[in-house]
Structure formats: C-alpha cells, structure tokens
C-alpha positions as CSV (number, residue, x, y, z in Angstrom):
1,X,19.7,-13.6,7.4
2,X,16.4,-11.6,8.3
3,X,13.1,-12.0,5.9
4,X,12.4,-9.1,4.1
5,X,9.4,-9.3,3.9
6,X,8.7,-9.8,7.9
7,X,10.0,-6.0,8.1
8,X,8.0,-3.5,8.0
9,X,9.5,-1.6,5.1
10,X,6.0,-2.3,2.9
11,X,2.8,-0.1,2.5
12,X,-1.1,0.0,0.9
13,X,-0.8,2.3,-2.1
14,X,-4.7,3.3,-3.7
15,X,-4.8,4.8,-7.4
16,X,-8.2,6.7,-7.7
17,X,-10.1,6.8,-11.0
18,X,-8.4,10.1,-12.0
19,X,-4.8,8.0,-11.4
20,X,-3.8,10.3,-8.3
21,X,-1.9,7.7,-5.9
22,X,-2.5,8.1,-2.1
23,X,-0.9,6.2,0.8
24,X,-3.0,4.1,2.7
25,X,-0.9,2.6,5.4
26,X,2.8,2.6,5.9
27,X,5.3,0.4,8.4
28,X,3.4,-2.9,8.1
29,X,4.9,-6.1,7.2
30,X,4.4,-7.7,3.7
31,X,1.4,-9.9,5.3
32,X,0.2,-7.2,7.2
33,X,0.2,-5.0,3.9
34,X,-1.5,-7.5,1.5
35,X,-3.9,-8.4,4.1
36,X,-5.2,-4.6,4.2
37,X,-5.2,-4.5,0.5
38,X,-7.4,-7.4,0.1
39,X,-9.5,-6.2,2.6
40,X,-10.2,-3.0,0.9
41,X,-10.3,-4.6,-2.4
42,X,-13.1,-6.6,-1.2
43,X,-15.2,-3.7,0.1
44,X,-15.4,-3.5,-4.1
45,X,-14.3,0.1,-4.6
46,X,-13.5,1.0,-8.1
47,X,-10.2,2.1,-6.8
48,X,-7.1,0.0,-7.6
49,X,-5.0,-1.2,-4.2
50,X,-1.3,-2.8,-4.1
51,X,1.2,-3.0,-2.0
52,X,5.0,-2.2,-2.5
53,X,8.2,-1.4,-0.3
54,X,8.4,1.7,1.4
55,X,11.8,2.4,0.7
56,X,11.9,5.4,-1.6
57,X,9.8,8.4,-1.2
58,X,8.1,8.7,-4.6
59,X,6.9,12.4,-5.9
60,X,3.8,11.0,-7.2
61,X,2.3,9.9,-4.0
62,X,-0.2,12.1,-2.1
63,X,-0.5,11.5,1.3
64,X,-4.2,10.2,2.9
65,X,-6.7,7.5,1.6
C-alpha cells in the first residue's frame, strides 16, 4: 500500500483579506506542502495558508500567489 501522503497530490492554498483563494504551489508531497506553508506563515503575512489535496479542481480558486 503507497502513503498518501508521500504523493504529490497536495498543494499551498493562501486566502487574502478580501477571502479570494489563490494557489500557491501544486504537486508537492504532504511534507513538502506544509513545510511551504509554515514557511510563509512565518514571514507573518496577514494572509491565511493551508494545505489540502489537489484532487478536485475547485471554482473558487484563482490561480497565482
């Protein structure tokens, strides 16, 4: 059984203060993701960062950072 979270099916998601939702980074593992996330979370942005699967395409989502 392959880890699912060792694939690279996750992505950086950043919600701006108006609540538009941009993709950061796409195609990285889960440590990969989270490791970017906390990295830009640390920066101290206002912006919110997360990481989720990549494995819908979601309407909501504009591409860029």
């Amino acid at each position: 059984m392959t880890d699912p979270d060792a694939s690279p099916d996750w992505r950086v998601m950043r919600q701006d203060d108006n609540g538009n939702r941009y993709l950061v980074a796409r195609g990285l593992t889960r440590a990969a993701a989270e490791a970017l996330a906390a990295e830009f979370e640390a920066r101290g942005h206002k912006q919110l960062y997360w990481v989720e699967r990549d494995d819908e395409a979601r309407s909501d989502v504009r591409p860029g950072g």
